[in-house]
C-alpha positions as CSV (number, residue, x, y, z in Angstrom):
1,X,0.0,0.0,0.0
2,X,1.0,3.5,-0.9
3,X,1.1,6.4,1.5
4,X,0.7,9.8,0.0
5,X,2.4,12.4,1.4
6,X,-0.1,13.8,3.4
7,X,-1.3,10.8,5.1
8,X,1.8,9.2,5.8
9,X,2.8,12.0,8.7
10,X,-0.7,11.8,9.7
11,X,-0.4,7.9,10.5
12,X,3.4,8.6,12.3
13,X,1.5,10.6,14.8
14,X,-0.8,8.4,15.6
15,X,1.5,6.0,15.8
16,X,3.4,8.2,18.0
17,X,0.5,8.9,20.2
18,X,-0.5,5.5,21.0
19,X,3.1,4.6,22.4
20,X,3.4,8.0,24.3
21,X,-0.7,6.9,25.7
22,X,1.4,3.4,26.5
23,X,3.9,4.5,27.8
24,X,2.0,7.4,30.0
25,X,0.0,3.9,31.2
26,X,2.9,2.1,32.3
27,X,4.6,5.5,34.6
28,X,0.7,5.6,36.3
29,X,0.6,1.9,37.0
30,X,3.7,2.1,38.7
31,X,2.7,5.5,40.3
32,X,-0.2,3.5,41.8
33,X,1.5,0.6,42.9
34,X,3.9,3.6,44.9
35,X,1.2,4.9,46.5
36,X,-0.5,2.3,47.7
37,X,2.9,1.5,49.6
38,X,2.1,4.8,50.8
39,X,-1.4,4.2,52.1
40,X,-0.4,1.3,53.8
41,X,2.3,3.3,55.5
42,X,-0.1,5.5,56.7
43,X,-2.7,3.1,58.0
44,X,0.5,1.7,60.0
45,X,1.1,5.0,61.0
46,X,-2.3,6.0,62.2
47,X,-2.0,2.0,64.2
48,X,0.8,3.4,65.8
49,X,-0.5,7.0,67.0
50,X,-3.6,4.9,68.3
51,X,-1.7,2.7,70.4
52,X,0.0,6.1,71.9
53,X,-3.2,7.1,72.5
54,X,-4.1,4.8,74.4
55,X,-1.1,4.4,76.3
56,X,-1.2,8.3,77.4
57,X,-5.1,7.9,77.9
58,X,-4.2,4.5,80.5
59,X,-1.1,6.7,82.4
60,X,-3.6,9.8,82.4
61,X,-6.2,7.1,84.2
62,X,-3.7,6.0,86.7
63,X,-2.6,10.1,87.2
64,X,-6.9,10.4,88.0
65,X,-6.6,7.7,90.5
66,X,-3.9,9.1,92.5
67,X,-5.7,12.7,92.3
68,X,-8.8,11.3,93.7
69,X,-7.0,9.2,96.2
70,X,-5.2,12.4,97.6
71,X,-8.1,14.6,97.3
72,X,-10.3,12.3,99.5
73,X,-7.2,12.0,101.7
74,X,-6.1,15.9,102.7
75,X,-10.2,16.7,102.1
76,X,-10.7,14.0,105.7
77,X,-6.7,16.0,107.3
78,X,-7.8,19.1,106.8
79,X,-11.1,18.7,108.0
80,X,-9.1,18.7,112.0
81,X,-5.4,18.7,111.4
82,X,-4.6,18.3,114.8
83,X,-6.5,15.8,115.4
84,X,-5.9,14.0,112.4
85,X,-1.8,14.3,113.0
86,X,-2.0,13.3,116.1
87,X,-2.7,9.9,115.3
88,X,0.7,8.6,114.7
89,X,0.2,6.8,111.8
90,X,-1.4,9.5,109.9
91,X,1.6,11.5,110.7
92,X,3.7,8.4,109.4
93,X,1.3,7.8,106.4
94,X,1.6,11.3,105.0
95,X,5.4,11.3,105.7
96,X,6.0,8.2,103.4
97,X,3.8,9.8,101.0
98,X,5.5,13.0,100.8
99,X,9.1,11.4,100.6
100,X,8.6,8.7,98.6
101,X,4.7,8.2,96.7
102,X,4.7,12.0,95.1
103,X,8.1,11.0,93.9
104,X,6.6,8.2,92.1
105,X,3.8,9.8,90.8
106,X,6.3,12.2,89.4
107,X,7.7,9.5,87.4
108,X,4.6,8.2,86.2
109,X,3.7,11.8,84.9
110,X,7.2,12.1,83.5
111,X,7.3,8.7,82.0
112,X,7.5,8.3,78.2
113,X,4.9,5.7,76.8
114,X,6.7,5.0,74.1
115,X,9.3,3.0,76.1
116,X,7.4,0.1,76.9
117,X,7.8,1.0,80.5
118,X,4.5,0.5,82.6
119,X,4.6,1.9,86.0
């Protein structure tokens, strides 16, 4: 079959077209396959900041506990100090609690979660 002149550069672009449209397929296939990589690195991601989450939210309960502990503790001492220090083993009880329990609340409130640590 004979081209003429006119339709001959008219089929080379075509042709030209078709392997750039191929080729344009192949870079977005593999552009897909890259990002869903990505998207599964993100749902790991978002895994990991939920497990954070809860491990702040479980040290923030414990932090509650001791709070309401203490509260209900000075709320009954300062009700009658005297009275209430006069019993030696209040007066040993807060002691110990100021020398060594605030202490260890203190490290629980300071302690990273992410550590593995659980106090």
């Amino acid at each position: 079959m004979l081209w003429t002149r006119m339709e001959l550069p008219c089929w080379c672009l075509l042709l030209l077209s078709c392997l750039q449209s191929l080729s344009a397929h192949n870079d977005f296939f593999t552009s897909i396959g890259q990002m869903t990589d990505l998207l599964y690195t993100e749902k790991d991601l978002v895994t990991s900041l939920k497990d954070y989450i809860r491990a702040e939210e479980s040290k923030l309960e414990r932090v509650k506990r001791w709070a309401d502990k203490l509260d209900s503790l000075t709320a009954t001492a300062t009700q009658d100090p005297e009275g209430f220090l006069g019993h030696p083993v209040n007066a040993f009880k807060l002691m110990k609690r100021l020398n060594t329990e605030w202490g260890d609340l203190e490290s629980l409130v300071l302690s990273d979660t992410t550590d593995g640590m659980d106090y």
